[in-house]
N, C-alpha and C positions, 0 to 999 in steps of 0.2 A: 181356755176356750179351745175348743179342736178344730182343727181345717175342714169340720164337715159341716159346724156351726159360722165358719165364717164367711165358709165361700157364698152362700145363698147373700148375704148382708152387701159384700163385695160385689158382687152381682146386681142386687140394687141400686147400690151407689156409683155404676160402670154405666148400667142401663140409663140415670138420670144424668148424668153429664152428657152421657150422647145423645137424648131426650132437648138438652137445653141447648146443645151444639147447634142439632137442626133446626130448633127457634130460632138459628139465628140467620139459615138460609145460607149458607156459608158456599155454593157454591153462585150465587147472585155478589157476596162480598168480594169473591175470585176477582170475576167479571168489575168490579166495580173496581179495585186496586189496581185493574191492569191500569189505567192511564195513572196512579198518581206519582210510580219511580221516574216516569219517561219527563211526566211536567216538572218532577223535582228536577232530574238531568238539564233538564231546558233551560230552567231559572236560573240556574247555578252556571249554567255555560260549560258543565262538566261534573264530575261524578260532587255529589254532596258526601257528609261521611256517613261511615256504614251503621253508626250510632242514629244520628237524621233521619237515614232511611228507614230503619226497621221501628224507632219511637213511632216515625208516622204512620207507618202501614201498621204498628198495632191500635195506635187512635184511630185510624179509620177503619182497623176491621172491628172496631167497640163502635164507632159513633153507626157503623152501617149494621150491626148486626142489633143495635137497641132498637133504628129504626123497622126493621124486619122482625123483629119480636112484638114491639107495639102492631105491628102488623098484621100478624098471625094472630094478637092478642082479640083486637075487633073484629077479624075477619073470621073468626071461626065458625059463627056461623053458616057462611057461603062454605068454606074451607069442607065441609063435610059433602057437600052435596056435589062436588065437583072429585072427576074421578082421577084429575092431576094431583090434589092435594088433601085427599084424605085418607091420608099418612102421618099429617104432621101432628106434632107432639100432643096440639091441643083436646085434634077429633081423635086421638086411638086411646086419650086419658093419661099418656104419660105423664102429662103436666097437667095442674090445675090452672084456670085461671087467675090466680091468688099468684101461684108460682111465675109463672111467665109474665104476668104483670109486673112484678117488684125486681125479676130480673134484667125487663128492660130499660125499667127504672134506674136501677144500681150500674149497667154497664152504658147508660147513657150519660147518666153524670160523670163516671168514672171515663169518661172518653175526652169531656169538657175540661175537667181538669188536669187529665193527662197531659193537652197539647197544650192549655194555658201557664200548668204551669214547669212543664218539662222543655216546651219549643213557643208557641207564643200568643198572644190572645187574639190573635187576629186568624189563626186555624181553629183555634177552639171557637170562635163566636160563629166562623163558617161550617162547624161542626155540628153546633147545637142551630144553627140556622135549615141544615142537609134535613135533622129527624125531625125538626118540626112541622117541615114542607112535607117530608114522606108524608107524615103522620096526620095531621089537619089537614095542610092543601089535597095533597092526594085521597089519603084512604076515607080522611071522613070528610071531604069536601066533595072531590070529583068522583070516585073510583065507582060510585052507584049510580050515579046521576048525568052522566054522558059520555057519548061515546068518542070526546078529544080526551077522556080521562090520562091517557097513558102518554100522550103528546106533553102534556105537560107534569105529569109525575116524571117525565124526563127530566127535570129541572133537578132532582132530589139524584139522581143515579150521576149528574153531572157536577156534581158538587166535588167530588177528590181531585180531579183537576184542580179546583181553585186551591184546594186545603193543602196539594203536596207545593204548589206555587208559593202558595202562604208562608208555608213550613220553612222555606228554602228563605226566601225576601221580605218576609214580613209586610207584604204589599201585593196587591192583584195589579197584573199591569195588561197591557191588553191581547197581549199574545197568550196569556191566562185565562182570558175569556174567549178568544176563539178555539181555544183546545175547550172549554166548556159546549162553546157554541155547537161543536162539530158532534161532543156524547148527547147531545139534546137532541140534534137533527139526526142522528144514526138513532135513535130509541124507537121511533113509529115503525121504520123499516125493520128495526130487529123486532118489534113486539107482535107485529100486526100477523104476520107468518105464524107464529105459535099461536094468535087467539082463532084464527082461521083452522086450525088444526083439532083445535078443544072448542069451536062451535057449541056445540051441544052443552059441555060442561058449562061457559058461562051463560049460555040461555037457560039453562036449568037453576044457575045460580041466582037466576035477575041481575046479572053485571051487563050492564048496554055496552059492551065492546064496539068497537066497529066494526066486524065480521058478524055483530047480533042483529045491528040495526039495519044494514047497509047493504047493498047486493055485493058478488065477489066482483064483479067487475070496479065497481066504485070504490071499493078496498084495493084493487089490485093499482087501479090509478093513483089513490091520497100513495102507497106504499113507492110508486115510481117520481111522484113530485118533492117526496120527504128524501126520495135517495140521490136527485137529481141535488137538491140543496144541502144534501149535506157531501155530498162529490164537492159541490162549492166551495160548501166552508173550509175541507181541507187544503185547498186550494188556496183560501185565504191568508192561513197561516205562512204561507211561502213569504208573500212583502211580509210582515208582520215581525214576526220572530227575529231577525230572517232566517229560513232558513234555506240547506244548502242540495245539492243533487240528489243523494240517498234518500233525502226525506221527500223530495220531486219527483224524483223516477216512481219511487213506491204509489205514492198520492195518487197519481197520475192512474198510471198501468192498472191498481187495484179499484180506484176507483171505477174507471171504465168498466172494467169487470164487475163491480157490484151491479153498477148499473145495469149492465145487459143483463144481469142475472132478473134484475128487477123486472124490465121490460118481459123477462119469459113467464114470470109470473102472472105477468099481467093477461098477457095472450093466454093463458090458459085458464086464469079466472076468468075470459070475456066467454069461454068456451062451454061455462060451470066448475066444479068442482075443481079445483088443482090438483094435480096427482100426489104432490109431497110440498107440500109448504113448506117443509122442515127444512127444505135445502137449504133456504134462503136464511133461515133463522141461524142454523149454524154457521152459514158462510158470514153473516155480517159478524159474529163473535170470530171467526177464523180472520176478516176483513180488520175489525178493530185492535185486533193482536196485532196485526204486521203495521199497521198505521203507528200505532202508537211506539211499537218497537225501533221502526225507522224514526220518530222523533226523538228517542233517546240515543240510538247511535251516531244521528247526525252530527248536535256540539262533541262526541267523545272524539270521533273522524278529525272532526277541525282541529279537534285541541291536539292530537297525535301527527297531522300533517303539522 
């Protein structure tokens, strides 16, 4: 066969791996990884080993990219008609449904039994517990049907917390759930800014966001009460954990600053239109970086002092 018959084949087979890649939403898995090194750090009171850590970060970037393929798999419907995501694999035909179906399938099991039976059955049952909530609670429970839909599909983006906890102790203990507590209560703040932004694509969609239903002022308020309690929760984790000043200073100082960020939102949705919602949406991903990063430098500091 000659390199002029192979390349076109090559070229197919290039095309659908990075077809099945973007099924899987891989820069949402980014975001979603970020807290579970710092919760494994935590648990462990110091570094876990570098085996530990990357078994779990590849179970969770499986157990999180199944649930974002069953994702994409029902949603593709809506997925066309909105002009953020009619790109993805399903609406341009790269994949069939047939396809994206059995591979979310195949990499959701293969996630469950990775951590069950590589690290332990207590992240795996938290794993295959994360996609079933995406995937029932969320996408075919809430995601059409009201506009707290995203408040509580935070439950499912808040799960690696528990799972790199797990990973590490074999146990959720309560400092595990307030690093849950705090990805649940930063999800409305971060979400609500982007649905504010694509307005039009989810009213076009029939997705009742709360930026579809709701005037902006009344979004800019829920988005200043969701920031104001989750400034709290981080807050909570100080008795808890315990932890020590790095992860205090950070808390503290960034929180405030989320916060006023929120409040400027606010005043300008009371105004109409916001000028850039987006700010807010990046800042809370730029905000959850440094949060979580300070929770894992914190135990490394103590254990080096």
């Amino acid at each position: 066969m000659t390199p002029d018959t192979k390349s076109p084949a090559k070229s197919r087979f290039l095309a659908k791996l990075k077809a099945y890649f973007a099924l899987t939403k891989p820069r949402v898995i980014e975001l979603l990884l970020i807290a579970t090194v710092p919760a494994m750090i935590l648990a462990g009171k110091g570094m876990p080993s570098i085996w530990l850590i990357l078994a779990t970060l590849f179970g969770g970037a499986l157990s999180a990219g199944s649930a974002n393929a069953f994702n994409c798999y029902i949603d593709a419907d809506i997925d066309k008609l909105m002009g953020r995501t009619k790109n993805r694999p399903l609406v341009t035909g790269e994949l069939t449904q047939r396809e994206a179906l059995v591979f979310a399938w195949v990499i959701g099991v293969l996630s469950v039994l990775w951590f069950g039976l590589l690290i332990n059955w207590l992240s795996a049952a938290l794993s295959l517990a994360a996609i079933l909530f995406y995937v029932f609670v969320y996408t075919l429970g809430l995601k059409r049907r009201t506009p707290q839909n995203i408040v509580w599909g935070g439950a499912a983006g808040a799960m690696p917390a528990l799972i790199g906890w797990a990973a590490v102790t074999n146990e959720v203990s309560a400092a595990a759930w307030v690093l849950f507590l705090i990805v649940f209560l930063w999800t409305p703040p971060h979400y609500w800014p982007l649905s504010m932004k694509y307005l039009e694509d989810y009213r076009d969609a029939g997705v009742p966001m709360l930026p579809v239903v709701a005037k902006n002022e009344v979004v800019g308020r829920q988005i200043i009460l969701y920031a104001w309690a989750y400034f709290a929760s981080t807050l909570l984790l100080i008795p808890v954990a315990p932890m020590g000043w790095i992860y205090t200073v950070v808390a503290v100082v960034t929180g405030l600053w989320f916060s006023f960020e929120s409040h400027r939102l606010y005043n300008e949705a009371k105004r109409g239109i916001p000028k850039n919602p987006m700010k807010l949406f990046h800042l809370s991903i730029t905000h959850l970086t440094l949060l979580f990063l300070a929770v894992a430098i914190d135990p490394l500091l103590f254990i080096a002092l």
